[in-house]
DRENMILO-909548 format. One record per residue (C-alpha): x negated, y negated, z. Coordinates in steps of 0.5 Angstrom, whole numbers, plus 500, padded with zeros to 3 digits. Layout:
<nodes>
XYZ;...
</nodes>
This chain:
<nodes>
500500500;493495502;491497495;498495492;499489495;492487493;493488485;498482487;494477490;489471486;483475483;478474486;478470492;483471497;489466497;489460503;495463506;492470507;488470513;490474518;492479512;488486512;491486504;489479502;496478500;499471501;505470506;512471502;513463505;507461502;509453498;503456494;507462491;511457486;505454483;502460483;507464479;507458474;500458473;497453477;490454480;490450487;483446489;480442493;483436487;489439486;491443479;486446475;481442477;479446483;477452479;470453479;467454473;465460470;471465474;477466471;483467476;490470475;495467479;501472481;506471485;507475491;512480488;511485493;513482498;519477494;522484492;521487500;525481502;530482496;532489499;532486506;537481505;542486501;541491507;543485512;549484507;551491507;550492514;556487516;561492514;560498519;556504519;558509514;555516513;552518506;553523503;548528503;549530495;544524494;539525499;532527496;527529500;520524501;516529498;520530491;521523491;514521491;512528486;518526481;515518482;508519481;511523475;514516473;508511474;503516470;508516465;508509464;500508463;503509456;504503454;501497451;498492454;505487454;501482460;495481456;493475452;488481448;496484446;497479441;503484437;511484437;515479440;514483448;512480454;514482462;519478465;518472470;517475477;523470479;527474474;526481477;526479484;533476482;534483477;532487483;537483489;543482485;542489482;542494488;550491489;550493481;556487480;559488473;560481470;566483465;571481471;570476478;574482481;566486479;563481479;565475484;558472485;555474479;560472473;559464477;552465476;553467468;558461468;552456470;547458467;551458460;552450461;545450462;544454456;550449452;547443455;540445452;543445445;547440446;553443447;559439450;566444451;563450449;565458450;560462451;557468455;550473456;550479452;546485453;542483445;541478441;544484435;551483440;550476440;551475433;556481431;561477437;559470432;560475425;566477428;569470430;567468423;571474420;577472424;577465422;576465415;579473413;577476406;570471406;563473406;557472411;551467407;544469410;537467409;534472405;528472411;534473416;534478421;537484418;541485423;546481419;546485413;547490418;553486422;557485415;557492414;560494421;565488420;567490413;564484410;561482404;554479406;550475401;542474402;540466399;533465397;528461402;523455400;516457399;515456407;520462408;527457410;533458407;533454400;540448401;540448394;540455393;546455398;550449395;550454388;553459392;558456396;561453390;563461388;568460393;567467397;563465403;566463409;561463414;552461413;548463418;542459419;536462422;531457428;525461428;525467423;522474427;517475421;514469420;517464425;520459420;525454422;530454417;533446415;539447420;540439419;541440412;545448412;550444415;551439410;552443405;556448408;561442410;561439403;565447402;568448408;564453411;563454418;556454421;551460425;545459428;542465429;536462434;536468439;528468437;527460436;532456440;528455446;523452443;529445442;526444448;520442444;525437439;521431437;517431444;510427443;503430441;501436438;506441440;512436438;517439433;522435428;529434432;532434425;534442425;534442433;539437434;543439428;544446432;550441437;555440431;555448428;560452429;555458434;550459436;545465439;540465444;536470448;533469454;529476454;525473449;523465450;527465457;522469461;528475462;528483462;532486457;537486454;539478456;543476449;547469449;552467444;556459445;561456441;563450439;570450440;572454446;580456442;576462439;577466445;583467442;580472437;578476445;585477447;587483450;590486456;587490461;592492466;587495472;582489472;583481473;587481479;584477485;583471481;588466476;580463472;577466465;574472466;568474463;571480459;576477456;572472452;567478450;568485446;563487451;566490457;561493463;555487463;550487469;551481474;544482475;542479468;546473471;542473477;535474474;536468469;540463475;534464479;529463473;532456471;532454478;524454479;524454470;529450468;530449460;528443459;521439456;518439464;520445465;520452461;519447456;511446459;510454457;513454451;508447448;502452450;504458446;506453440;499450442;496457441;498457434;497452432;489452434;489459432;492457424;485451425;480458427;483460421;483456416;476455417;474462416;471465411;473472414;481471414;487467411;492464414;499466410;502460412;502454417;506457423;512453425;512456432;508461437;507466430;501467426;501471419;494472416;491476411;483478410;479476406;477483401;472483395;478483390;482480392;488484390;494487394;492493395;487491398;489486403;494492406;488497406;484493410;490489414;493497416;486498418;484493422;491494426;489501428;482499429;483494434;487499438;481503439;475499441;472498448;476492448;482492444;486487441;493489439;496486433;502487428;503487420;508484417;510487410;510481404;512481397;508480391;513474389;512470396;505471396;504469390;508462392;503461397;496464394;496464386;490467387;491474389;491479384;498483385;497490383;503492387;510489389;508487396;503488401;502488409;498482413;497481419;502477425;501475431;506473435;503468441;508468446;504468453;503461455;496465457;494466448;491459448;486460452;485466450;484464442;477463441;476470444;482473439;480470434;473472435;475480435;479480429;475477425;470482427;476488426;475484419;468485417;468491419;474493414;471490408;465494409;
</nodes>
């Protein structure tokens, strides 16, 4: 347990509030664990000042000990209502446990190192410790959010925090609720927009999550891809051509592409769209956190245009288990005019008894929901709350991070930036004596694996382009083959930016290697 509670505590060095500790770990009333846990090195100057040079610190928070806290609370909570005697059907015995537990804990050593700035693949990172202590409180009573009779504590929270989700974006009256994805977030928006334009089809970005293409299928609606700009957008031109056809009821338009981060032009989406009647879908579940970012000062700052357009669209996705520092499955869908709730009504003769207010369930086609996501992101906006000093802080050092990493590269006579990044994703080729396709996804799939297999890993991922879209960017490039894979980097933890030189460093050394 010692040991366990010193994986916890500031590396090296033993926090202040430690003393008298034979683990080392910081006291759970420690002021110190707060600033701790956003990453904030305390010395004798304050901030990052104190750090002394040449060691490098990771500062958590006391988890450990916020989880034990966590449990006890419940225990008094429980403790209210009389003894009672558990069943012995469920009772196992200390030495099962800790054999089928310590089976567990092997097992999950198989994993890639999501934590580490050196993981530089897919879209993964641990949720914030605040947003498992609240998980793990809220979930020992395991509150289902579908109706306040499930979930009377927990449903408050979802409504909270979805105001504070509304509000990020603009949202004035609004209707809205967590999901357990962002897939089911967009199918609740595809849905509304089949009821309320019946017999028209769905318009998507041709670099959209496939997840609408799916989501048309399940509905029974015809879905039609649009062609993006050479920077992966939708193209509003392209969109204007087939809203003129009169089939299209609903375009979805995407803030931050899972492949390469592009921020289609909502601003201008949304004009053409109402030029034709059409409602407007944003599907922001990897991008939306980054409005916080819209029109702010230096380098991390955005262009407000999109991101202030999101407020006058019909819907919006956004999923806290990526950029809101959740675990999964944390999805939200908003919209715009609450009188869509009609599209939800059904009855349910054994539940929303106990009060006469909206029930969560009755404005989802979800039914049983956790309470305890609601709890985990109520707790996390109260220490990180979603605006430009707060979360927006974590999400300027990832943006930062590419953006520095896009410089190391495009000065590189080993890799190739595919194009500019907009948000926190980098995509890069290498640069092969030829220069052709085939080549470029040899040694990008080579680079991939060999990564993974060095004393020190880096762990990257590919993303598969086509011959055409390269051949927008890089004329040069023979295409000897309909497409290839390159390299994507998705820079997620706040922690990449300091760690870039170093990537940058590894891969192109992976780089080398590939081209013999």
């Amino acid at each position: 347990m010692a040991r366990d509670r010193q994986l916890l505590a500031p590396i090296p060095g033993r926090h202040p509030c430690a003393e008298g500790s034979a683990s080392g770990s910081p006291r759970p009333s420690c002021p110190g664990l707060v600033t701790a846990a956003l990453g904030v090195t305390e010395g004798a100057a304050g901030g990052r000042a104190g750090r002394p040079a040449g060691r490098r610190y990771r500062f958590r928070m006391d988890l450990q000990g916020w989880l034990s806290s966590g449990v006890a609370a419940i225990e008094e909570w429980q403790d209210g209502f009389g003894p009672y005697q558990a069943d012995p059907s469920l009772l196992v015995t200390g030495e099962r446990f800790a054999e089928a537990f310590g089976e567990l804990t092997g097992r999950l050593r198989n994993n890639y190192p999501f934590f580490h700035p050196s993981y530089a693949g897919q879209m993964l990172k641990p949720p914030h410790p605040a947003a498992v202590a609240g998980y793990l409180a809220a979930m020992l009573i395991n509150p289902n959010n579908h109706a306040l009779d499930g979930g009377p504590a927990t449903g408050q929270m979802e409504k909270e925090t979805v105001a504070t989700l509304a509000a990020m974006f603009g949202l004035g009256t609004h209707l809205g609720h967590l999901t357990t994805s962002g897939t089911i977030a967009n199918l609740e928006a595809l849905y509304v927009a089949r009821e309320t334009h019946p017999g028209l089809g769905i318009a998507y970005s041709e670099e959209a999550h496939y997840t609408h293409a799916r989501m048309c299928g399940v509905l029974g609606i015809e879905g039609t891809p649009v062609p993006a700009d050479a920077a992966g957008r939708m193209d509003p031109g392209a969109l204007d051509a087939l809203l003129s056809s009169g089939r299209i009821g609903t375009v979805v338009a995407t803030a931050g592409t899972t492949g390469l981060g592009a921020i289609d032009p909502v601003h201008e989406v949304l004009a053409v769209a109402r030029r034709h009647g059409a409602r407007v879908h944003v599907d922001a579940a990897y991008g939306g956190f980054f409005t916080l970012l819209a029109g702010q000062p230096g380098q991390a700052g955005l262009d407000p245009a999109p991101w202030r357009a999101i407020a006058g669209c019909d819907s919006v996705v956004v999923d806290p288990h990526k950029h809101g520092l959740q675990p999964y499955g944390c999805g939200a869908i908003l919209f715009k005019d609450p009188e869509v709730g009609r599209f939800y009504l059904h009855d349910s003769p054994y539940t929303y008894f106990t009060s006469d207010e909206l029930h969560l369930g009755e404005i989802s086609l979800e039914c049983s929901r956790a309470g305890a996501a609601a709890a985990a992101l109520w707790l996390t906006f109260r220490l990180l709350p979603p605006a430009p000093d707060g979360l927006g802080r974590v999400l300027a050092e990832c943006r930062r991070a590419a953006l520095d990493w896009a410089v190391l590269i495009a000065e590189s006579a080993r890799l190739e930036l595919y194009q500019p990044p907009e948000l926190d994703i980098v995509c890069y080729y290498p640069v092969t004596p030829g220069g052709a396709l085939s080549e470029i996804d040899g040694a990008s799939v080579s680079m991939l694996g060999n990564g993974m297999k060095q004393d020190r890993p880096v762990f990257l991922s590919t993303l598969r382009v086509t011959a055409a879209g390269m051949a927008r960017r890089h004329p040069g490039i023979t295409a000897d083959r309909d497409g290839a894979r390159i390299l994507r980097s998705v820079l997620m933890k706040p922690e990449a930016r300091g760690y870039v030189p170093e990537l940058h460093a590894r891969v192109e050394r992976l780089a080398a290697e590939a081209a013999g």
